[in-house]
N, C-alpha and C positions, 0 to 999 in steps of 0.2 A: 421613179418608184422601184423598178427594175436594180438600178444601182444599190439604194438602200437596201432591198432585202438581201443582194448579194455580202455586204458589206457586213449585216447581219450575221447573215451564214455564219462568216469569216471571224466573227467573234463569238459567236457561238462554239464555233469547233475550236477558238484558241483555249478560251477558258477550258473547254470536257477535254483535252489534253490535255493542260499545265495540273486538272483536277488528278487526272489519272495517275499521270506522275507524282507529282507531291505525293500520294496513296501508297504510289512504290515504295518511294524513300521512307526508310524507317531511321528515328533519333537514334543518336549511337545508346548504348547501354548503359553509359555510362551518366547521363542525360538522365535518362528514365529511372536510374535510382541513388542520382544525386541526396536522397532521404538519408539512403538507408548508408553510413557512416560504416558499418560494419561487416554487413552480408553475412548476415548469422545462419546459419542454415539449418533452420529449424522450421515449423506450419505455423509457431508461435513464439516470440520472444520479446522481453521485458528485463531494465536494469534500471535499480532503484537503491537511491541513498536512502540507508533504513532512518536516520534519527529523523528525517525532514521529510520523508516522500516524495521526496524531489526524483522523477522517473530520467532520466538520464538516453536510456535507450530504448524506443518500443516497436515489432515488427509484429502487424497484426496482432495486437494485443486484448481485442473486445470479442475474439472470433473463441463462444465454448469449445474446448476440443478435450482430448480424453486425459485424466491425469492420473491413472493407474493408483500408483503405492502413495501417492503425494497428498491424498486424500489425510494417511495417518495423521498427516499434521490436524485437521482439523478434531480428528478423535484425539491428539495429544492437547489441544486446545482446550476442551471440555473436560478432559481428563486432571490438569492443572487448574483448573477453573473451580472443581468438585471440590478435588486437595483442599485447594485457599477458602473455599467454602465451608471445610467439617465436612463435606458429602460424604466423603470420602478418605480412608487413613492408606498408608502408606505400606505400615504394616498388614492391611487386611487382607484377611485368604480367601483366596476364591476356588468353588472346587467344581472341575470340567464336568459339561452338560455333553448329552452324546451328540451336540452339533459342533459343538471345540474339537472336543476331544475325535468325531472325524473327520473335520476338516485339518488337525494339525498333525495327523500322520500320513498326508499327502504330499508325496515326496515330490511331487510337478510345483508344489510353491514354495516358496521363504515360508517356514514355519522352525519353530518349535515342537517338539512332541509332548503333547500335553495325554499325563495318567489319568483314570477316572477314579483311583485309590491314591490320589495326592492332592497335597491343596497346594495353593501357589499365590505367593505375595504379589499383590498390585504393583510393588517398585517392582520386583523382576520381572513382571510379565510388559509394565511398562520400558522396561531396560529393552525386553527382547523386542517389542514394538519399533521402540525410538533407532536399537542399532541395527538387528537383522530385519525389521520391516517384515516381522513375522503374526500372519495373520491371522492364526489358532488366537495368538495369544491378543490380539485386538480388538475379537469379538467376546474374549472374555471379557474383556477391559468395558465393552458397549454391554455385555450384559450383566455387570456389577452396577454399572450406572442408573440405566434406563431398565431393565428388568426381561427386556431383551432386546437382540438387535434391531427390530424394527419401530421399538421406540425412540431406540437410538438413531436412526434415520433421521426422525423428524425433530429429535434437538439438532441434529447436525442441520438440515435446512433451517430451521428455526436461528440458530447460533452465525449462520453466513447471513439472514437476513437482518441481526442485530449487528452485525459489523460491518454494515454496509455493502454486501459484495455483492454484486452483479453478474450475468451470466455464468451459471453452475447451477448443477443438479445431483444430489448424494441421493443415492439410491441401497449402497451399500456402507460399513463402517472401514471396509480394507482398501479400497478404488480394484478390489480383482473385476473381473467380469463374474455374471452373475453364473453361467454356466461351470464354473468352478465351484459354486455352494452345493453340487448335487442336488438340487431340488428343493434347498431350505432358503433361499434368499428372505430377505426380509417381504413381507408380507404389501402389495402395491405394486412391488415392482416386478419387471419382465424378468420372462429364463436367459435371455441374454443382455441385461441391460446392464450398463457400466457409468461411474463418476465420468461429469464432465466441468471441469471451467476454463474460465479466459486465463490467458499469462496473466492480465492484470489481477484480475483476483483471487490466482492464485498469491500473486506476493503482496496482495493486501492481506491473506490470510498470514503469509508468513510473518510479515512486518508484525500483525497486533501477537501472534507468538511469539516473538523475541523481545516485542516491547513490555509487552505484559507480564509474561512467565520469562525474561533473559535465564532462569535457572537450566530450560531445556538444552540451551548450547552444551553444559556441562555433560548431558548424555550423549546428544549427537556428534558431540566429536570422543566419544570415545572408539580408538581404532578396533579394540580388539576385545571381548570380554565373554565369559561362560556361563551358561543357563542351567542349573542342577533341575533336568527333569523327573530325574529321579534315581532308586539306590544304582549305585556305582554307571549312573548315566548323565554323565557332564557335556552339554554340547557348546564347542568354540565358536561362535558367535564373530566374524569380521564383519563390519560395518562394509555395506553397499557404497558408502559414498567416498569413491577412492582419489577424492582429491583430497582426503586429510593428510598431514604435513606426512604420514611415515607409510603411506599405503600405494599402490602403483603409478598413480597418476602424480601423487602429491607431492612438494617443496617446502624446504623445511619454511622458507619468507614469504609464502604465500598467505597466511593470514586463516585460512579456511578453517572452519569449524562445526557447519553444519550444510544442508539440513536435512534433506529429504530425495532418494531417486525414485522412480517410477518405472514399469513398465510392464505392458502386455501388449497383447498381438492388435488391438484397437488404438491405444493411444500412443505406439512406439515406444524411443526412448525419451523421455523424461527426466528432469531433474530442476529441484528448488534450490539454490546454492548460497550460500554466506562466508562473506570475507571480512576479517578487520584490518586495518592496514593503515601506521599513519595517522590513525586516531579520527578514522574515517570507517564506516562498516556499511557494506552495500550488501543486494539481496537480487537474486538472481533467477530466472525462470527458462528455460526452455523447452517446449512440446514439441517429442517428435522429430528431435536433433537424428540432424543428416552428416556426411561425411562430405558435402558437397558434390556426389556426385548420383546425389537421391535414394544413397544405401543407409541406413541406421546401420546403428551398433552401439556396443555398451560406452565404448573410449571419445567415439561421436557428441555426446550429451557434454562430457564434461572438454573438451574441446573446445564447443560452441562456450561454452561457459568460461572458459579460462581468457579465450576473447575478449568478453564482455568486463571480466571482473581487471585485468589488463590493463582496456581502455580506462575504466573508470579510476585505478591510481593513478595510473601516467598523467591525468588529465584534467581534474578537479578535485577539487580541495573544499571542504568546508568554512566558512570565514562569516563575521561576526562586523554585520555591516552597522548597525544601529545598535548600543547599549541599551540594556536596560534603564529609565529614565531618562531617553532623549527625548528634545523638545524638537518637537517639528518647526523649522522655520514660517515665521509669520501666524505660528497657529499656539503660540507659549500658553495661550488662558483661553478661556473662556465667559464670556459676562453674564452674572449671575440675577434674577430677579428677587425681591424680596428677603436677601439673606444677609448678613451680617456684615458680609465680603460683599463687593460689588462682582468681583469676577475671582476665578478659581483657576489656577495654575493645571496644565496639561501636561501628561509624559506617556510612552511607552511602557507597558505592563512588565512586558520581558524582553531579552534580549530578540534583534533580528537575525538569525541564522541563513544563511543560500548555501548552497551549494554551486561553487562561482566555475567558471571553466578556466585554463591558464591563460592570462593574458584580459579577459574579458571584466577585470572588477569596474569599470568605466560606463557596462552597459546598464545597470542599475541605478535606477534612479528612484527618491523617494515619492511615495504620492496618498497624502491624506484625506481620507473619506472619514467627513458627519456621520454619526445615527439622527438624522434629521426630526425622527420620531422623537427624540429625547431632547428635540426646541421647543418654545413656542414661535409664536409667528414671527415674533422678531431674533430669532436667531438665540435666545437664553436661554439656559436651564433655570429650572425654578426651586431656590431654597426649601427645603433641607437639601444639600446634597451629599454623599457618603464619601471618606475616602477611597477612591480604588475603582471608584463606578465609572464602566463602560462608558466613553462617548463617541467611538470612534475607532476606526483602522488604519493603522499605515502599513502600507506595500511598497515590496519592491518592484516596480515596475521592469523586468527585463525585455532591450530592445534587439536581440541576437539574433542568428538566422537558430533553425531546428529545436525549437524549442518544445517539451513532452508535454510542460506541465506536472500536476503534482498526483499521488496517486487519488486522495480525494475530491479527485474532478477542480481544482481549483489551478488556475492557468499562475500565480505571483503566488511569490511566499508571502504574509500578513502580519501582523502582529498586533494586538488588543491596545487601543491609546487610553487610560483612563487617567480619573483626577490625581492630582499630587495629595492635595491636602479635603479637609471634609468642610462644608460651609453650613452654618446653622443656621433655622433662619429668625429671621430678626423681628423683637415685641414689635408687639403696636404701636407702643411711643415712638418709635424710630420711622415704623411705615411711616405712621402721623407726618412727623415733621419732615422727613422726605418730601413728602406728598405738599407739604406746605411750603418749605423751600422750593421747590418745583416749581409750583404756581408762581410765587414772587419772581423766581428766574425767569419765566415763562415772560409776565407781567412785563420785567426791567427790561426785557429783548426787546418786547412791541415797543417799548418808550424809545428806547436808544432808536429802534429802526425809524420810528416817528420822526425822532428832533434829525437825525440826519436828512429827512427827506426833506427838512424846510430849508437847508443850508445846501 
């Protein structure tokens, strides 16, 4: 007995050493962020093929963090939105309230100096918005809209919960901190409270602005341009966002165009970013871009970004794996009950679009999902059926390592399978004799099985 518990002991104490040690040793670094492809050095980052939402790059992307000026985009959202609407004309003047007009000769922010003996057009004050991210002129823009800014608060929460966006919260129309309104913040919210979202849904907001309104690139990339505030007072107006092709940071084949930077002493440096290139346009996010060595700065933001946007030409390409009207192998038709057609030919709705990486078009493979709801128990659809009508999805299955997924939560790009052609369905005299031919077939089987079994 004596032996045994020595013997005990003896592996007792091997194990709480080999424990202790293993504890020491730490994985190299290289190990623990095998993920992360890039080492973006941001609190938040996201890189995303705009036609497809295919998210390419993401480093802590679901974490709200502060998005300062990036916010604009979403008052340029609702502002384009109005336009297309009638809400709002282009030409119409707006004339400064004494919350514009003092907040926009506060020379601590990107403003405009906005008169209270001048009016001032929606397009230029949207000009001075969209290029100097000036913020006089953005709550004029939310109080032409909504009737004042704090209406305009809650279309803006209201209009991210219509576009699907997750973690964020507007508080104001500009993303400043609220301590900068002097005391007028929108009405709910704190004296020091400030815009926050995720990287991702910051460039989901982006994506539905370029997709929806592509007219706004046309302002955001303009480098340089003048605000007449008033008699013989013209202000030069250079756009924040200095990766455009003629501005500090920018090349002439870089592709950049837009969208949006950010910052205050809460959310750092920030910036939304957009490239086309190659007949590829991606869309870019970073919160809080570092220099790598935990210092922000203005050059930091677009940096981390020129990284991102970099990787994504050097390295994937969009490409067109399924036509529009392919047939899914083994799945050409489907059998139809009651219609004039026994069965209905099958196709893809639209083209399948990926966004493939180089080297990788082999890891995609197809794969066809029923809407099971649109059978009955034996597997048919039931005449009438439409041309065009829904019965199904094909995916592209990818089997790669690091894969993001896509910005609306869905892990495979998809595409709609509906009918080719439309099946009507068939009179009674057809059911009838169906129905009566059936039987007799029914009938001639039992006889045939019959006489076989006496031979």
């Amino acid at each position: 007995m004596l032996v045994k518990n020595k013997r005990l002991k003896k592996v007792i104490a091997f194990i709480m050493a080999f424990s202790l040690i293993f504890g020491i040793i730490q994985l190299p670094k290289t190990a623990l962020a095998a993920e992360d492809v890039l080492d973006v050095h941001a609190d938040g980052a996201i890189l995303v093929e705009a036609s497809t939402g295919k998210v390419l790059y993401a480093k802590n992307a679901d974490t709200a963090l502060g998005i300062a000026s990036m916010s604009k985009m979403m008052t340029e959202y609702i502002l384009l939105d109005s336009i297309k609407k009638g809400k709002v004309k282009w030409d119409q003047e707006y004339s400064p309230s004494d919350y514009v007009q003092k907040i926009s000769h506060d020379t601590n922010l990107s403003n405009v100096p906005l008169r209270k003996d001048m009016k001032y057009k929606i397009k230029d004050l949207y000009q001075a918005m969209a290029i100097y991210s000036a913020n006089a002129a953005t709550i004029a823009i939310a109080e032409t809209i909504a009737g004042s800014e704090t209406n305009f608060v809650k279309l803006m929460n209201e209009k991210a919960k219509e576009l699907g966006l997750k973690d964020y919260k507007f508080v104001n129309s500009t993303g400043l901190n609220n301590k900068d309104l002097k005391g007028m913040q929108p009405k709910g919210s704190g004296p020091t409270d400030e815009n926050i979202m995720s990287a991702r849904a910051t460039a989901k907001l982006a994506s539905h602005l370029i997709n929806d309104f592509p007219e706004v690139l046309k302002t955001s990339s303009i480098p340089k341009a003048k605000f007449h505030a008033g008699p013989d007072e013209d202000i030069n107006m250079e756009n924040w966002n200095w990766m455009l092709p003629t501005l500090v940071y920018g090349t002439k084949d870089s592709g950049v165009d837009g969208l949006k930077t950010g910052t205050t002493k809460f959310a750092g440096y920030c910036f939304t970013g957009t490239a086309q290139k190659n007949g590829m346009r991606v869309i870019t996010v970073v919160l809080n871009a570092t220099n790598g060595k935990g210092q922000g700065g203005y050059k930091a933001r677009f940096d981390e970004t020129k990284k991102m946007m970099d990787y994504a030409f050097a390295n994937f390409s969009v490409k067109e794996i399924f036509p529009k009207g392919y047939k899914v192998k083994k799945h050409e038709s489907i059998p139809v009950v009651k219609g004039k057609e026994k069965k209905v030919n099958i196709q893809t709705q639209n083209p399948l679009e990926v966004v493939i990486k180089n080297g990788e078009e082999k890891l995609y493979k197809p794969s066809f999902n029923i809407d099971k709801d649109k059978l009955n128990k034996s597997g048919e659809l039931t005449a009438p059926v439409k041309k065009g009508e829904k019965v199904g999805t094909l995916t592209a299955e990818y089997s790669g390592k690091n894969d993001f997924g896509y910005l609306d939560g869905h892990k495979y790009a998809t595409v709609n399978v509906v009918t080719a052609d439309k099946v009507e369905k068939a009179n009674w005299f057809v059911l009838m004799m169906r129905g009566v031919g059936g039987f007799f077939s029914d009938v001639w089987s039992g006889i045939i099985s019959t006489v076989k079994g006496w031979f």
